[in-house]
C-alpha angles and dihedrals in degrees: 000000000000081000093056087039094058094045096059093038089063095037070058100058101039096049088068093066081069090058094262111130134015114249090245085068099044097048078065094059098062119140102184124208127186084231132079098215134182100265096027114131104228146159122226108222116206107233096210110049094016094238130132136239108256144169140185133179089275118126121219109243089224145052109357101010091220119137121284142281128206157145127260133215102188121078094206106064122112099207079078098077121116126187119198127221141171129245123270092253100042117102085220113131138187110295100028127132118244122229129206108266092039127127123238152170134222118198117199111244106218096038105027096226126134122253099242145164138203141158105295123106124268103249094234109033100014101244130127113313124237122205144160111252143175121000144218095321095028126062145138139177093279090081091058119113133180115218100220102186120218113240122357105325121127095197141043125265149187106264090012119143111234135156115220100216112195112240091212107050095009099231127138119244094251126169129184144181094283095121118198111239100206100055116066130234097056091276112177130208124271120209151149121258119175098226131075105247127163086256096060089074129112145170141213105244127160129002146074113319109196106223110258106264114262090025119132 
């Protein structure tokens, strides 16, 4: 019963990235696990300024043109779904741990594009941009990020502190107070800085968490 629970919360989740369904009604369709696992449904919660990482089908004005990258300061929204995912050529599968050191993806739910970074300059403080980009069918190895876990910890966990460092450019995905005027809601910018700041750290906070394979 808890198995066939968890699948259809997360057909759940996914099928509002097709429009389906408001945030309000997704935040009460959380199944929590200890465990941050390839497949699980999260949002990464900025540890400095509280907001979350967050995209919609709306283009920068600058620099790539992709579409945009921010921080969120809602928790009920549901643009700020993520769903991870491993590289092509990982063995990783639903359901696997992932270790610090390891390379992941994270595909925007709603819009199906991939978190990445590159070389252009971040609209607001001029560092590196970060976009959504591709989809299902369309990806590179700017959408590649290497979980890189706070303390002693070997996986990732709920609540854990962890940087997400870009493979490419080798900037840390960062945020800050510096708010954009011209979209609502106080959103603030994301970008990649090379350097470990305070600011580079996020957690794991509310979604769908796929039970670790093997587990009872």
């Amino acid at each position: 019963m808890a198995a066939s629970l968890l699948v259809l919360a997360v057909a759940f989740l996914v099928g509002a990235g097709h429009g389906g369904i408001d945030g309000g009604a997704a935040a009460h369709m959380e199944v929590e696990g200890s465990e941050v696992t390839y497949g699980s449904v999260i949002k990464l919660l900025h540890e400095k300024t509280k907001h979350r990482l967050h995209s919609h089908d709306v283009p920068y004005g600058s620099g790539s043109g992709q579409q945009s990258v921010t921080g969120f300061p809602e928790g009920d929204d549901s643009n700020s779904y993520w769903i991870i995912k491993p590289t092509p050529d990982s063995s990783s599968k639903q359901g696997d741990s992932i270790q610090t050191g390891g390379i992941i993806k994270l595909q925007h739910m709603k819009t199906r594009r991939w978190l990445h970074s590159h070389l252009h300059a971040s609209p607001l403080s001029g560092n590196l941009e970060v976009s959504c980009f591709g989809g299902d069918e369309l990806s590179d190895t700017g959408d590649y990020w290497r979980l890189e876990i706070e303390g002693s910890g070997k996986v990732w966990k709920r609540d854990q502190k962890v940087r997400l460092r870009h493979v490419d450019t080798g900037g840390y995905l960062h945020s800050h107070s510096k708010k954009y005027n011209r979209l609502g809601g106080g959103q603030q910018e994301v970008c990649g800085v090379r350097e470990k700041r305070a600011e580079n750290i996020w957690l794991a906070a509310e979604g769908v968490y796929l039970p670790v394979n093997g587990s009872k």
